[in-house]
C-alpha positions in Angstrom: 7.1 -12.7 -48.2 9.4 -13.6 -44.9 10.1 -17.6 -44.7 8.1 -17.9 -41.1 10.9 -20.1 -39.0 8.8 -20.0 -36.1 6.4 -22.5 -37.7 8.5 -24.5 -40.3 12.0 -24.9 -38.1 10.5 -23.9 -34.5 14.0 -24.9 -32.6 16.1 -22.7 -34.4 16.8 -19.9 -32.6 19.8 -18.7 -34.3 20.1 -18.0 -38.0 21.4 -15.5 -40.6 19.1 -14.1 -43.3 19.0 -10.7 -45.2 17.1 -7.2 -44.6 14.6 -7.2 -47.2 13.4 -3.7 -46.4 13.0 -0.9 -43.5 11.7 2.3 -43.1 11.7 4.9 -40.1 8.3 4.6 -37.8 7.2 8.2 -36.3 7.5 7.1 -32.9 11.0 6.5 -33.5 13.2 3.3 -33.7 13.3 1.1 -37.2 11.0 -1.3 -38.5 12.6 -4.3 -40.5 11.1 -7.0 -42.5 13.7 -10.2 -42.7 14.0 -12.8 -45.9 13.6 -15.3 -43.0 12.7 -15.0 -39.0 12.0 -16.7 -36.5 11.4 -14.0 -34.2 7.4 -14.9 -33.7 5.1 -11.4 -33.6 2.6 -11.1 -31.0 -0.5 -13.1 -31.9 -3.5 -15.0 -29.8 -2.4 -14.4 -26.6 1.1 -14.7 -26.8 3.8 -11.8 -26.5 6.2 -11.7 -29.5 9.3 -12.8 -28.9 12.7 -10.6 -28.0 16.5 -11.3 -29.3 18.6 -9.1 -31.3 19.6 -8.7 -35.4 22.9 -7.9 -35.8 23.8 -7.6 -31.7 20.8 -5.0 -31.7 17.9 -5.8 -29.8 14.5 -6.0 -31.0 11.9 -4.1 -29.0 8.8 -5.4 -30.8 7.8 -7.5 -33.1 4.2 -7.2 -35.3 2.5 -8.4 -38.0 0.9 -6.3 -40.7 -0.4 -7.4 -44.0 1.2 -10.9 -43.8 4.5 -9.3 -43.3 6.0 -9.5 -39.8 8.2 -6.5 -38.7 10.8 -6.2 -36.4 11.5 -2.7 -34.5 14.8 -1.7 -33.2 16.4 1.4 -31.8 19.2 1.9 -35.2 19.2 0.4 -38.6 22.1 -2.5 -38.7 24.8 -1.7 -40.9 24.9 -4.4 -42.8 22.1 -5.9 -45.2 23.2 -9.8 -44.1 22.7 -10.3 -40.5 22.8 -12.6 -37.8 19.9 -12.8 -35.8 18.9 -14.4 -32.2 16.1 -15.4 -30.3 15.7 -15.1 -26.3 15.1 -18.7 -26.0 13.7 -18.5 -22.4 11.5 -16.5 -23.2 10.5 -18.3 -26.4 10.3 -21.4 -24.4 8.4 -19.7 -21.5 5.8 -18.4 -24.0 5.6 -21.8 -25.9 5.2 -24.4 -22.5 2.4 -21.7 -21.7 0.5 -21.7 -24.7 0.9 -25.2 -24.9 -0.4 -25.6 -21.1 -3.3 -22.9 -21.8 -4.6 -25.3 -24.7 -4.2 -28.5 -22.6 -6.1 -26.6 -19.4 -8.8 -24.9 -21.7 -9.4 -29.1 -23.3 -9.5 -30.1 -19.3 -11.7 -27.5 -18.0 -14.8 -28.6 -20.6 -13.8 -32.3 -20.3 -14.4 -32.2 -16.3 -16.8 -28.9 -16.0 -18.0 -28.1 -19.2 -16.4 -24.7 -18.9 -15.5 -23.0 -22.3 -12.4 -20.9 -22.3 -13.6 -17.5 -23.3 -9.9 -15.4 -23.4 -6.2 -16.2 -22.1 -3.5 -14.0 -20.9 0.4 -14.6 -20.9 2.0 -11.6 -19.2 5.8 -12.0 -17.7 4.4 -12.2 -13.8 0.9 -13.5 -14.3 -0.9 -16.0 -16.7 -4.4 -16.8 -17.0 -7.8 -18.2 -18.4 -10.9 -16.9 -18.1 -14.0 -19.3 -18.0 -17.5 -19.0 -18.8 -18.6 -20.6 -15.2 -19.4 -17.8 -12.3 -16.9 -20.3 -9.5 -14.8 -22.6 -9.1 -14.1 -24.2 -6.1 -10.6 -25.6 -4.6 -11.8 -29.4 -5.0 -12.4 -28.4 -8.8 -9.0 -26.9 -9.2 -7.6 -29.7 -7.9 -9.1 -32.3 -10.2 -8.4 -29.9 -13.1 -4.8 -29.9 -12.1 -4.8 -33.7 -11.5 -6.1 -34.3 -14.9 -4.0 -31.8 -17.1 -0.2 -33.3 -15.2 -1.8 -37.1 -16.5 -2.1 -35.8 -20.0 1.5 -33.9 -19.4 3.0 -37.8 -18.1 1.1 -39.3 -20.4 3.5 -37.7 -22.8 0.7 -37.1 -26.3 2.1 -35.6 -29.1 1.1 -32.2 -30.2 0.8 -31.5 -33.8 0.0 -28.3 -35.9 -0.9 -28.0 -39.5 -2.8 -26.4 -42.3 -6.3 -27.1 -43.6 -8.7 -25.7 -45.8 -12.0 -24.0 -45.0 -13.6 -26.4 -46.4 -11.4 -28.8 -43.9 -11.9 -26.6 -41.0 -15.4 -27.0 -41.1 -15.3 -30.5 -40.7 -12.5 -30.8 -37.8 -14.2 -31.2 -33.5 -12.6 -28.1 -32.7 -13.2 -27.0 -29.2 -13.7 -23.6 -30.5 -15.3 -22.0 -33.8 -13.6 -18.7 -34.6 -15.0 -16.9 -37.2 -12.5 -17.3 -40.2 -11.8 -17.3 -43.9 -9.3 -19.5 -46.2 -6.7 -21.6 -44.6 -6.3 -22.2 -40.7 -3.2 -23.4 -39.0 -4.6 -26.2 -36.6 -2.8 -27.1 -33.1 -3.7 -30.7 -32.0 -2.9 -32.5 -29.0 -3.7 -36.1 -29.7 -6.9 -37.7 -28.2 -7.0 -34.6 -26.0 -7.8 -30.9 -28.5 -8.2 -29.5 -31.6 -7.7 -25.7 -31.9 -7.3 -23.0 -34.5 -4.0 -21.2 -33.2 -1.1 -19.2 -34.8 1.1 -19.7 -31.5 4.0 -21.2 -31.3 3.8 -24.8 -29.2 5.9 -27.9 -27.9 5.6 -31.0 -30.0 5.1 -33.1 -27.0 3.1 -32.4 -23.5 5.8 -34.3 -21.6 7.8 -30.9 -22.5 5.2 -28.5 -20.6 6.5 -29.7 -17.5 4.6 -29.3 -14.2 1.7 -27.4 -14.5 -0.1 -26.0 -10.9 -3.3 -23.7 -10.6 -2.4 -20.9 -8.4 -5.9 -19.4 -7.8 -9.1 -18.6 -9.2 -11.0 -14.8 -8.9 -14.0 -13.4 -10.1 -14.0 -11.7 -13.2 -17.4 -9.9 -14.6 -19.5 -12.6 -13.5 -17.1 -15.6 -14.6 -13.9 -17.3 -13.3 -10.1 -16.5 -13.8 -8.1 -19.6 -13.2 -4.1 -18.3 -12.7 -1.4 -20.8 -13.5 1.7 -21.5 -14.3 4.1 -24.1 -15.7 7.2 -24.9 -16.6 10.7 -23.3 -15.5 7.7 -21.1 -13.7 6.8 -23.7 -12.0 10.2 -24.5 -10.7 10.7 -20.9 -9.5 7.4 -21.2 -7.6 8.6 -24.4 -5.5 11.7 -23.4 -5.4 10.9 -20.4 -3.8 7.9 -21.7 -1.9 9.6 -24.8 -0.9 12.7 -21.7 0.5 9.5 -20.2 2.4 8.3 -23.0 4.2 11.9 -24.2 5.4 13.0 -20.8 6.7 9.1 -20.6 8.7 9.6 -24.1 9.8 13.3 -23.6 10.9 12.0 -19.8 12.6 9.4 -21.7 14.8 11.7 -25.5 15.3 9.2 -27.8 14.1 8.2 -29.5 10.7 6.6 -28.1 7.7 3.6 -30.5 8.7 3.1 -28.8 11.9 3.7 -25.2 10.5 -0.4 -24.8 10.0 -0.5 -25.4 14.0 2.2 -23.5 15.4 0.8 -20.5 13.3 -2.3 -20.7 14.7 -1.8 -21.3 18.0 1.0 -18.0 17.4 -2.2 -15.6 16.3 -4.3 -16.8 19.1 -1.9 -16.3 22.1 -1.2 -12.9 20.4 -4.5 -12.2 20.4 -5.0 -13.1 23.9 -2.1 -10.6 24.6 -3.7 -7.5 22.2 -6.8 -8.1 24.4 -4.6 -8.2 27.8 -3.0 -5.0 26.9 -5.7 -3.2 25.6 -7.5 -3.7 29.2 -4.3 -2.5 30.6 -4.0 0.5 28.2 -7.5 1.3 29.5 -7.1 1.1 32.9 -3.8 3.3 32.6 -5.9 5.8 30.7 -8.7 6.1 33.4 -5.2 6.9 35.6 -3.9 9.1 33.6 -7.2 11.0 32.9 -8.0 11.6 36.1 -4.7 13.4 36.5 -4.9 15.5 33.5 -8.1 17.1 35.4 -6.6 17.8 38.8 -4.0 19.2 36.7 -5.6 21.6 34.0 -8.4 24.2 34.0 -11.1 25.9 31.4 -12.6 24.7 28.9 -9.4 23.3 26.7 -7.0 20.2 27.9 -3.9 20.7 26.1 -1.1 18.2 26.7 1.8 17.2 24.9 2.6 13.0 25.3 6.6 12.6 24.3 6.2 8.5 24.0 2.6 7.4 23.7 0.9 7.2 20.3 -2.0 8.7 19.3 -4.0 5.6 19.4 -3.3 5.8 22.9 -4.1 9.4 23.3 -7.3 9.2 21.9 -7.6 6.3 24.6 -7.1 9.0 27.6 -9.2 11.8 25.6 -12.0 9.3 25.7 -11.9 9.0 29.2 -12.2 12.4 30.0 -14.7 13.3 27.8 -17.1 10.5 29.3 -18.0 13.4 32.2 -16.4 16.3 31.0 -17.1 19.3 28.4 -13.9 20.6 27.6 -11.9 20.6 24.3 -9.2 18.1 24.0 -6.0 19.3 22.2 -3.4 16.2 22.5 0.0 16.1 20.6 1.9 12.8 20.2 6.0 13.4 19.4 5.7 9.7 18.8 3.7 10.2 16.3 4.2 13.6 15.3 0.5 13.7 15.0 -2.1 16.1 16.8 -5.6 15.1 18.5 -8.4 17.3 18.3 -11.5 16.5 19.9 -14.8 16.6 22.0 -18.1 15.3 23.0 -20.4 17.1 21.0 -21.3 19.7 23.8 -19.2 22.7 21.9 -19.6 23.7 18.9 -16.1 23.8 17.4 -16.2 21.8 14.1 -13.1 19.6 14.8 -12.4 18.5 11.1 -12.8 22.1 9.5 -10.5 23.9 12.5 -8.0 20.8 11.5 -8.0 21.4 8.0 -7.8 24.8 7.9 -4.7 25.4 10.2 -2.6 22.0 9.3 -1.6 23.1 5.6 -0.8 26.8 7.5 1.8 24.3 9.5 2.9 22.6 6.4 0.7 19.5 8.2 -2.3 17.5 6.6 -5.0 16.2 8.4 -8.9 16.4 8.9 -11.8 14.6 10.6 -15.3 15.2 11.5 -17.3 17.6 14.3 -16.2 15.9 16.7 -12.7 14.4 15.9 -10.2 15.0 13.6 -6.1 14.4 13.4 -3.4 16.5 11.4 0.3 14.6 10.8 3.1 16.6 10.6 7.0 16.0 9.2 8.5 18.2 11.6 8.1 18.6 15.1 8.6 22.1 15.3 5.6 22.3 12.8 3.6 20.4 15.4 4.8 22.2 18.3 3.5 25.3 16.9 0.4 24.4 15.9 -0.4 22.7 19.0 0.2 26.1 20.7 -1.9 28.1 19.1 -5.1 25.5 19.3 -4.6 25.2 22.7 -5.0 29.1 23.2 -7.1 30.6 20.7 -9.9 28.1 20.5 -12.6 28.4 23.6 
């Protein structure tokens, strides 16, 4: 059986050791059992670790039948081999683990709320807990309370017991299992059954933050991250805030305000312009009927967008009957539409000629739209609808 140097030697991340057997899997790639390893297989929540034997690297690592294999692309050449860890990674996955247990021991302490799954993934980590919320202030306190144990530096333990042993340990969960139990504590704080790998102190967690919390059928997903994570977050956030504060010439204190202040005079302004927009279009519809006869409107618009077509069709339609057939260049996007008076079914007449101009579109009775990526595509579809319609 492979000598497990995850657990018995869990800073070695370089070692040689012999291939004690391999065989071809019928996906492809090799699977390889080692006389020693301390590549750790995927296992309660935590993602096996990477590396390479032999300068080849190791796509997967799994257990199976208390034998943990390690897949690769080719076979290494040689039966003695030198083998490597990623250590960040390995260190990622073990601060996390580490933090989840901590978090999970924090959450019932403060709320009472039992950790029911966890999830380490490369770009997002997480607990889910048995409460239906969770509200900032709680967050915050939960935070609060996990970085004190983290300063507070406890020591974090793992070892074996017996059933018999298991039974008698204030774990903050039962699983359900049989003969011995590896057993991760964090003094004072947690007692767990876990085969994951973990720091030996909580000082080496580093910061932990909460990131957010979502609903999750019916319970709470608390997000969070720690560690060299953590860094990257500030880091990055802290890079954020500066280049805002920098763009706008005021503090990161004040950034809430000037933001604010920003959407509500832009605001003011969208409202300003769409009155003018409206106006323009009352203008501009009461040319297009001095100008045009019958019962279709056809015009092409080189610079407005459709939005503001639709605007002007509007306009006209408010006292007249006729079929509008708008193009926008701008856009390269057609407008078909009227006020219920005809009975032209603007979606289906849309739909049926758009894919004949390599276009796609639709709409309803009364309204529909068709996008083009040509304009001559456009051009001659908005020729034909404004002649063979009505």
């Amino acid at each position: 059986m492979t000598e497990r140097l995850y657990y018995s030697s869990p800073r070695t991340f370089k070692w040689e050791t012999e291939i004690t057997s391999s065989f071809l899997k019928e996906n492809g790639g090799w699977a390889i059992t080692l006389k020693a390893t301390a590549f750790y297989p995927e296992g309660g929540g935590q993602p096996c670790d990477t590396g390479t034997i032999d300068g080849i690297t190791v796509l997967d690592v799994y257990e199976e039948n208390d034998e943990v294999y390690h897949v690769v692309a080719k076979r290494p050449e040689k039966s003695y081999v030198v083998c490597e860890v990623d250590q960040e990674r390995r260190l990622d996955h073990t601060q996390h683990h580490s933090a989840q247990h901590l978090l999970s021991a924090v959450c019932i302490e403060l709320f009472e709320a039992v950790t029911e799954s966890f999830h380490l993934g490369r770009d997002a980590v997480s607990i889910d807990l048995s409460i239906s919320s969770l509200s900032d202030q709680q967050m915050k306190e939960i935070e609060k309370k996990a970085n004190q144990y983290i300063q507070e530096n406890h020591e974090i333990k793992t070892y074996i017991v017996t059933e018999k042993q298991f039974r008698q340990l204030p774990l903050r969960k039962r699983p359900e299992i049989t003969g011995d139990i590896r057993i991760v504590e964090i003094a004072g704080i947690d007692v767990s059954a876990c085969c994951g790998t973990h720091v030996q102190l909580t000082g080496e967690i580093g910061l932990l933050k909460c990131l957010k919390t979502e609903k999750h059928r019916g319970k709470t997903r608390l997000y969070f991250i720690c560690g060299m994570r953590a860094l990257t977050d500030y880091q990055q956030q802290h890079h954020i805030l500066n280049t805002v504060a920098n763009h706008f010439s005021t503090s990161k204190e004040d950034l809430p305000n000037r933001i604010i202040k920003l959407v509500e005079d832009t605001k003011a302004l969208q409202r300003d312009l769409e009155n003018v927009t409206g106006e323009l279009a009352k203008l501009q519809a009461a040319q297009i009927i001095q100008q045009q006869t019958g019962l279709t409107i056809a015009k092409t618009f080189i610079d407005k967008p459709i939005k503001t077509c639709e605007i002007i069709a509007k306009e006209i339609l408010k006292e007249h009957h006729q079929l509008i057939v708008f193009s926008s260049l701008k856009d390269k996007k057609i407008l078909l539409m009227h006020n219920g008076k005809l009975e032209v079914h603007c979606g289906n007449v849309i739909k049926e000629y758009a894919r004949k101009w390599n276009g796609k579109g639709g709409g309803n009775q009364q309204k529909a739209q068709a996008i083009f990526q040509h304009e001559a595509d456009l051009q001659e579809m908005f020729q034909f609808l404004s002649k063979h319609l009505v």
